[in-house]
N, C-alpha and C positions, 0 to 999 in steps of 0.2 A: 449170465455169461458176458464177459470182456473180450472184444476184441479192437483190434489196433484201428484208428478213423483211416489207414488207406484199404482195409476192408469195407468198405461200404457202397452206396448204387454207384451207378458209372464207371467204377474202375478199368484200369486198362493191366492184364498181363500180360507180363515179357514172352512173347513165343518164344520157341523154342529151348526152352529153360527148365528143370526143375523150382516149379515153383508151390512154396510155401504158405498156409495158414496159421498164423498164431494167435493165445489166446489165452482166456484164464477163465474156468468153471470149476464146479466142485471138485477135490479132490479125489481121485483113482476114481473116475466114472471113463464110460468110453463116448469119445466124439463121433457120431457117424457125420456123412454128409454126402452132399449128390451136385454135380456139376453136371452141365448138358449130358445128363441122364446119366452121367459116371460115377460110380459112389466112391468115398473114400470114407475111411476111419482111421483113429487112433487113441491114445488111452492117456488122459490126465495125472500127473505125478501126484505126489503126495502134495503139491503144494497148490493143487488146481490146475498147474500149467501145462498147456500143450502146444504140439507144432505136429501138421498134418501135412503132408503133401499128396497135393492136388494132381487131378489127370491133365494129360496132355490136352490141348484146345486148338482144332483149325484155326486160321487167320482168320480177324473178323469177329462177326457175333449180331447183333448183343446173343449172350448167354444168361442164367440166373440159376446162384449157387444159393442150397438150404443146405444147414449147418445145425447139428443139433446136440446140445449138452445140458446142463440143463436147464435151460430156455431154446427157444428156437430161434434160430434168425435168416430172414432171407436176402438176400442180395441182386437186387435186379442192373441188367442195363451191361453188360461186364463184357469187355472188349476185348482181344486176344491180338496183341502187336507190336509194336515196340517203345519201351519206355526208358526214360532222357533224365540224368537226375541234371540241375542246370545249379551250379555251386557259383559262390564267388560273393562281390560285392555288390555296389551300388548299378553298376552299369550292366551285371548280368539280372538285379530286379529290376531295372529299368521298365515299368509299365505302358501298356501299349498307348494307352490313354495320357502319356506324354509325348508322344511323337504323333499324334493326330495331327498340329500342326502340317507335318509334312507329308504324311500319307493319310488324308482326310478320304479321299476316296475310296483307296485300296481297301482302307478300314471299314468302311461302313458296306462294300461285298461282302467280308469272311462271315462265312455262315457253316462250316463245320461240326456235323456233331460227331466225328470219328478222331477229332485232338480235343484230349482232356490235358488237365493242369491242376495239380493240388498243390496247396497251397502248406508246408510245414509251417507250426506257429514258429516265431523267433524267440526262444527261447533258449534261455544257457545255464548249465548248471558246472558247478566245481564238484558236487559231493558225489555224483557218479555216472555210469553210461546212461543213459535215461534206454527204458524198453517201450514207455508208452508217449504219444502224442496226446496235448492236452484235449485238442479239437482238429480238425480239418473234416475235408469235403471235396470230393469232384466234381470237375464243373465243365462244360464242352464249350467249344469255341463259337458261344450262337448270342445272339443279345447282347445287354450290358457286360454281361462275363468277359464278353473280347478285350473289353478295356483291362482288365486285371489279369490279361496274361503279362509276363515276362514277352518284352518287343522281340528280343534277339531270338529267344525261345521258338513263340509263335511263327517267326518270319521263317525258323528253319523248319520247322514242322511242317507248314504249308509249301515248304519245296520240297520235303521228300515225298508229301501224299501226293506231291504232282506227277513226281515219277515212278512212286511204292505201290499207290492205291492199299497203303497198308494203317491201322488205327493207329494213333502217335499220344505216349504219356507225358506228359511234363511234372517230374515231382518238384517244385521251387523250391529251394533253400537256401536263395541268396538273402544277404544281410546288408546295408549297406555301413560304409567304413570300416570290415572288417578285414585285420590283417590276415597271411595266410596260419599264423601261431593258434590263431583263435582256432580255427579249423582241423587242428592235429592235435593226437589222440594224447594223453598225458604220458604214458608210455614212452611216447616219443619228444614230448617236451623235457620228459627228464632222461633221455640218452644224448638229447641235444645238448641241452645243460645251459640253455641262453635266457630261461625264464624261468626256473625255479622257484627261486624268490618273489618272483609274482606269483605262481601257482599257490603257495604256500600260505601267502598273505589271504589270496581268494578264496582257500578254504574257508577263512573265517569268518560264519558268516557275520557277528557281528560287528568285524570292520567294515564285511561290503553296506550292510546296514545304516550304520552310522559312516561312511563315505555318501553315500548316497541324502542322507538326509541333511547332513551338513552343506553337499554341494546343489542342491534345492535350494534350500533356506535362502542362499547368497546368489542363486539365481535370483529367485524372486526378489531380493531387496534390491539386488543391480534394478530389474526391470522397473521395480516399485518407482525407484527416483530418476529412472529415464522417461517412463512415463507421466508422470508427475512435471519434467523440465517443457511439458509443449502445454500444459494447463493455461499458462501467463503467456499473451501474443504481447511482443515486441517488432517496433517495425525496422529496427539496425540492420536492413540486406544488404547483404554485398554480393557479388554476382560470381556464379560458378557455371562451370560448362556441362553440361550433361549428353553421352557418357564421357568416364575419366578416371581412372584410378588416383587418387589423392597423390601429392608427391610436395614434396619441401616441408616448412612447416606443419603441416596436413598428415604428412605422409603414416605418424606415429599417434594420431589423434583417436583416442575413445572418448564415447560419450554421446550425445544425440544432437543432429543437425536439423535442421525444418528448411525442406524446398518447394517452393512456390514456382507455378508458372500461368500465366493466364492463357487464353486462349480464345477463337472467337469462332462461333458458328451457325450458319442457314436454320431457319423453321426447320425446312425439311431433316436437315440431319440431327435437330434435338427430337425428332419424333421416330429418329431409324433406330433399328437393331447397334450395338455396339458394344464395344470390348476395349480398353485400356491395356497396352504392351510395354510393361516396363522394365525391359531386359532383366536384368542379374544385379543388384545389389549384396552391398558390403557390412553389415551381415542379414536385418533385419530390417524390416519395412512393413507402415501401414499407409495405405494408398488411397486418398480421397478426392471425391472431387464434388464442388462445391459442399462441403463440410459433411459429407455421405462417404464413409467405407465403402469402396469397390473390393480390397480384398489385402490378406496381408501375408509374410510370407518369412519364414525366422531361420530358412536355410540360403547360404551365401550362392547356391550353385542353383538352385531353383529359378524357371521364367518366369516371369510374372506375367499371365495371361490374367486379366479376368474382367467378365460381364460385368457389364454398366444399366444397372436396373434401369425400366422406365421409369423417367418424370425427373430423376438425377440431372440429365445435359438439358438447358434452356437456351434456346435462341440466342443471340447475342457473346455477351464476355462471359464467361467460364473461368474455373478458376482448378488448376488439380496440386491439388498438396501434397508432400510426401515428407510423413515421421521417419526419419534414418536413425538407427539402432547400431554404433560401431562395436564391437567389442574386445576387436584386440588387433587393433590398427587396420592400415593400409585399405580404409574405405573408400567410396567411391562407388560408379555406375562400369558395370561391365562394357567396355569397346566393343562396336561389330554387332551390338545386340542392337534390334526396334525399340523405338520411344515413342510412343505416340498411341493416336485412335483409329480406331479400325470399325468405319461404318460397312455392317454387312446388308447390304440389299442391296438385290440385283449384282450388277460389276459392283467388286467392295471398292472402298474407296478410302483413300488415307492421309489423316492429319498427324502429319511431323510434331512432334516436341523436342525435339533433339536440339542441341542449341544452350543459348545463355537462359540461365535459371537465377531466381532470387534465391539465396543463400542465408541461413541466418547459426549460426552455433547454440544449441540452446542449455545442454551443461556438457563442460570437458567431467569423464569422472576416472576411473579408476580402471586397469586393466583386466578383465572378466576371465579367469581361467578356465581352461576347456572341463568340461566337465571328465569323470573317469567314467568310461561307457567301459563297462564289464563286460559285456558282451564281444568287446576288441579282445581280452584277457586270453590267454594261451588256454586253450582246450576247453573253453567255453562252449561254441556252437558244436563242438565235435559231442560233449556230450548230448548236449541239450537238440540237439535237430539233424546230425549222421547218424549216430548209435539207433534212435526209435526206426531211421528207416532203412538200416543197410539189412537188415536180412528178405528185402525185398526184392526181388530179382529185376537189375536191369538192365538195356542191353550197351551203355555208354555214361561216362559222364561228361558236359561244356560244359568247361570252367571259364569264368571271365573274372579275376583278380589281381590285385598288383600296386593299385592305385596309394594303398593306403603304407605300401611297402618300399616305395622308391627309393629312401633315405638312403636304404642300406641293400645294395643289390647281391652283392658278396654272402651276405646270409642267407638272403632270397633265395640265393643257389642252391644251398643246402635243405631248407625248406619246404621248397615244393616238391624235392625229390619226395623228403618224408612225407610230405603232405599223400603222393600217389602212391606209397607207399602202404600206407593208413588205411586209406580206401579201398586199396585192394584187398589187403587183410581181412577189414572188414563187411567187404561183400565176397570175401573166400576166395577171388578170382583174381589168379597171378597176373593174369594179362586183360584183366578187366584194361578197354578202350578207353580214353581220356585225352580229349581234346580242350585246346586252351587257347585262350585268345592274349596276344601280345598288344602290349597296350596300346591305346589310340594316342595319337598327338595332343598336345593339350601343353599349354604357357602361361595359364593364369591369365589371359588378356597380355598378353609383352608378342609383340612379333619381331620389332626389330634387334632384342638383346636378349633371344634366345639361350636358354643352356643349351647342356647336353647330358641332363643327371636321365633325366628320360631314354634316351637314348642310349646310355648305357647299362638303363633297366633292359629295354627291347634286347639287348646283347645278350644278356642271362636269358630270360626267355628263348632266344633261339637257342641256345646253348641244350634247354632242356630239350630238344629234337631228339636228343639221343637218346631218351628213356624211353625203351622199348615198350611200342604198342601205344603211342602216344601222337600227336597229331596239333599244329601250331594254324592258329588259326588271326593270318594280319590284320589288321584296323589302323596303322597309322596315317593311311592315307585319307582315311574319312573319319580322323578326328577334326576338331573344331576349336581354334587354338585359346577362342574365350569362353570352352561352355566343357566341364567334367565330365560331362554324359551328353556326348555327341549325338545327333540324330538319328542318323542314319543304321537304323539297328536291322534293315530291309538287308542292305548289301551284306554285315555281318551274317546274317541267319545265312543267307544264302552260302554264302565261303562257310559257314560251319557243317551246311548238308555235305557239300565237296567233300568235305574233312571224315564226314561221317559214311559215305560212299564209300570211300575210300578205306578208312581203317574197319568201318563195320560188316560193310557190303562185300569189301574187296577187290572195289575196281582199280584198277592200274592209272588212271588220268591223276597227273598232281595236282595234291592241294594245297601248295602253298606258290608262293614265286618264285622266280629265277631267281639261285642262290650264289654268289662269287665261290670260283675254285682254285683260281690260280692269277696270278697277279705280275707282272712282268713291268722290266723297265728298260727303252733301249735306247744306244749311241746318243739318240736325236732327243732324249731327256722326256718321250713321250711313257705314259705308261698305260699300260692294256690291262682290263679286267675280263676273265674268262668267267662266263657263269656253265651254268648246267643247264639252261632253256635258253631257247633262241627269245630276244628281244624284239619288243613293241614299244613305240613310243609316237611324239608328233610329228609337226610340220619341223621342212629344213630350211635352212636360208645360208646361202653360200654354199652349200656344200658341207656345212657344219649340222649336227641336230641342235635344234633348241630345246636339250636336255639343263633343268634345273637341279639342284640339290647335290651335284658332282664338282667334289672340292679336291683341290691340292694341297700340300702342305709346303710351307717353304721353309727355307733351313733356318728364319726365325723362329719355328714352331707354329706362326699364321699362318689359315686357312683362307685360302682363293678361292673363288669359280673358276671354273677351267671351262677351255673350252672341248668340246667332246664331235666326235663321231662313233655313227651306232654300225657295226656290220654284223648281222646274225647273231652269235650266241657275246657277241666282245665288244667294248666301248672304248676305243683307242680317247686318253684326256692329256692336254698339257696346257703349261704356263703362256699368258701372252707376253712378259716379258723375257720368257727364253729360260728362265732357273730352272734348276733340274729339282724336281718334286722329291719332299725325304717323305711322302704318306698321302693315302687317298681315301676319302670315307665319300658315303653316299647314303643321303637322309638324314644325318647326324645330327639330328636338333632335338628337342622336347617336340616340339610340333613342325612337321617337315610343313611348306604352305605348298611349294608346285612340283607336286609328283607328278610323273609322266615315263619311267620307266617299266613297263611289264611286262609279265611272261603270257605263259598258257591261260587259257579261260580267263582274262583280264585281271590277274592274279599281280600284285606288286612286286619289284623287286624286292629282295630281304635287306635290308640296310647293313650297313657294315665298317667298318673302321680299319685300315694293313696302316701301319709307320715303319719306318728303318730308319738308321743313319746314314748318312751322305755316302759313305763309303761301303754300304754293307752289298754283302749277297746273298739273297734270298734260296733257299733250293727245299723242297718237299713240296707237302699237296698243297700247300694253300701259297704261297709265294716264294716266285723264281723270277734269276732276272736271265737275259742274255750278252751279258757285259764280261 
């Protein structure tokens, strides 16, 4: 007898649900089975398959389900409560065991065994819905497992058992770099009609085959002769600053660079505990010190943390190298990131590297194409890891995606409609719940010459508020304007449980921030923002708040800071040289850096963008003047 790997120990089922077992045993035999002493049956098609639905289950458990066709199987350990599909990219699988860093403590409490989390393998197919899952497994939130939950996940899981005392599922299906096309059904890539022609191509699988092996090959020869360019030491250093994003000559540079820096240190600190921190490299790095591998790292956005074995650091000058891997410009060391050593015993203690470095070019080569990750491909992961688990009953999906979509927000628009679309379909449930998280700030390392492509990504994203039974869940204010996958995934979980109270539970308290409703401009050239929540924010001076990120526009089309006052639900803003403002936005950056406007439950304002011309009159909901 076959049945699906989220049948198996630990499981957690959706209360309150009809919910289902599926399977495949001999054909037209009957299946009985027994649940906290409930029995169920049903009878195998001509083709072995079946689908039994199971008794109702109080909250709680464990319980243990036997199942019988023909073979027997038992199911222990099986929790009755509420189960989270958690969809998206890289920052909704963000693992917990990468944000230790910053909640080393909190991390090493959770001891839960009533929030489980399965793990979907990643896996994509072109040729159909997939029904089964290769492998997975359930796992509780206790020991080493904590580290391989989803951060944002877990952090919300342990705020609703704070207030639920109810079991929490997390089924994981996030991917990273995936756009939202990968994730919609084909059905719907071809009523959309914007990827067909890749749909069609992907069918075949000997192109995906031979793409795949062709774009191997020329990996490995890239690597071959970059690895090969550090074999031969040359002493020609010139001196670079670390960190830095490359610019002028540099700026377009592949190929491999060799950075040297020495260093000097006490007996006692070549015999302590330590770790080497070397921010965010551009693209690839191997990190040594005194001619010893500490650790290497082949993604651009990754930290470099890692353990410095004993017997490595010697008393005295030290030496830490670093092999740099460009591959398609714009190298360099991430800004705002740690350089340096991190002696841990007792108070830790820390030596700087940051600073002037020896520099050497070891070969310029050739521009390294990205490779083609099929798995990005339109209706890939839908079939390959939705399809096996949507006839699972759940009570919600967090989605956290967008990142890989920015280019083109206008389409995004239409996309994620289909995307919630999709899912509902496929879990049968019109108003299946769906919450999403609008993206975090983030600049690539740039803070003084910021865009605003971001920024008018967050715009769609609010936009989608509208799609009923749906729920927007902010981050821009705890993104991290040099690192992709910001830290703080603690305050995300949390605003997601809100999110989840709220559209799941049904409480009335809002989940999102104060949002602009009406927008005014009068005689004195001042113009007033009306939100829906009364405001929060800091300290005053003069009589003014010292509100950041509140700009004007002037009749060049440039954007000022203005000065501002906050009174209750309205932010009265104007020019210091007296022009009458034709537009006012707030937060409007890729990565906003000094937020300080909120609403309810420390919830951020929604960012937002009004213009006019000089002459215009505004009137309806969203902007009126009294002129």
């Amino acid at each position: 007898m076959k049945l699906s790997y989220l049948f198996s120990d630990g499981m957690v089922l959706q209360r309150g649900k009809k919910n289902y077992i599926w399977g495949e045993t001999s054909p037209e035999i009957i299946v009985t089975g027994i649940l906290d002493g409930k029995k169920f049956n049903t009878k195998a098609d001509t083709h072995g398959m079946f689908v039994a639905e199971l008794p109702d289950l109080p909250v709680g458990g464990p319980y243990c389900m036997e199942i019988n066709g023909d073979e027997k199987r038992v199911i222990r350990n099986i929790m009755s409560g509420d189960v989270f599909l958690l969809g998206g990219q890289s920052n909704m699988e963000l693992r917990i065991k990468f944000v230790t860093e910053r909640f080393a403590d909190e991390i090493k409490k959770i001891n839960d065994s009533f929030i489980r989390k399965f793990d979907v393998p990643k896996e994509y197919d072109f040729g159909e819905k997939r029904q089964w899952l290769s492998q997975g497994r359930w796992e509780s939130a206790q020991g080493e497992s904590v580290l391989e939950f989803s951060a944002l996940g877990l952090f919300m899981a342990l705020s609703l058992r704070e207030k639920n005392d109810v079991p929490v599922g997390l089924i994981q299906t996030a991917v990273e770099g995936t756009p939202v096309k990968a994730w919609c059904s084909e059905e719907t890539i071809r009523h959309m009609g914007f990827y067909t022609d890749e749909l069609e191509k992907c069918k075949n699988e000997d192109y995906v085959l031979c793409t795949q092996k062709i774009e191997i090959e020329r990996e490995k020869y890239w690597m071959k002769k970059a690895d090969q360019s550090f074999d031969q030491r040359t002493d020609s250093f010139y001196k670079i600053r670390i960190p830095g994003i490359w610019k002028g000559n540099m700026r377009d540079f592949c190929g491999t660079v060799l950075l040297e820096k020495k260093f000097f240190i006490t007996e006692e600190q070549a015999v302590t505990p330590a770790e080497i921190l070397m921010g965010a490299f551009t693209d690839a790095d191997k990190i040594y010190i005194n001619g010893i591998c500490c650790g290497s790292s082949y993604d651009r956005y990754a930290s470099r943390i890692y353990p410095v074995a004993p017997g490595i650091l010697r008393a005295g000058e030290n030496v830490v190298c670093i092999h740099l891997y460009v591959f398609r410009g714009r190298g360099g060391a991430m800004p705002g990131k740690q350089y340096g050593i991190r002696f841990k015993k007792g108070k830790e203690r820390w030596l700087d590297l940051s600073g002037t470095w020896d520099a050497q070019i070891r070969k310029q080569m050739e521009y390294l194409p990205e490779k083609t990750f099929f798995n990005y491909m339109a209706s890939a992961m839908f079939n390959g890891m939705i399809s096996p688990v949507s006839p699972y009953k759940i009570c919600a999906v967090i989605y956290y995606q967008g990142e890989s979509d920015v280019g083109h927000p206008n389409r995004y628009a239409l996309e994620f409609r289909a995307l919630v679309n999709d899912w509902r379909k496929s879990w049968k449930e019109k108003q299946l719940p769906i919450t999403y998280v609008q993206l975090a700030g983030f600049s690539d390392g740039n803070i003084k010459k910021q865009g605003t492509q971001w920024a008018e990504f967050r715009e769609v994203q609010r936009q989608a508020m509208e799609i009923e039974n749906t729920a927007m869940i902010q981050a821009y204010d705890v993104g991290e304007y040099n690192d992709l996958h910001p830290m703080d995934k603690k305050t995300l979980g949390m605003r997601a449980a809100l999110a989840v109270h709220k559209l799941v539970y049904g409480e009335k308290e809002e989940c999102t921030g104060p949002q602009v409703r009406k927008i005014r401009l009068d005689r004195d050239k001042r113009v007033y923002a009306v939100f829906d929540q009364p405001l929060q924010t800091g300290s005053k001076k003069d009589g003014c708040e010292l509100v950041s990120e509140v700009e004007l526009r002037k009749a060049n089309g440039d954007y000022k800071r203005a000065y501002v006052t906050v009174d209750g639900n309205e932010i009265c803003a104007w020019l210091s040289d007296g022009e009458e403002p034709t537009g006012i936005r707030y937060a409007w950056k890729d990565c906003p850096m000094n937020i300080c406007l909120y609403g309810k439950r420390g919830l951020p304002v929604i960012p937002f963008i009004k213009e006019w011309g000089r002459d215009a009159i505004y009137t309806g909901k969203i902007c009126e003047t009294d002129r």
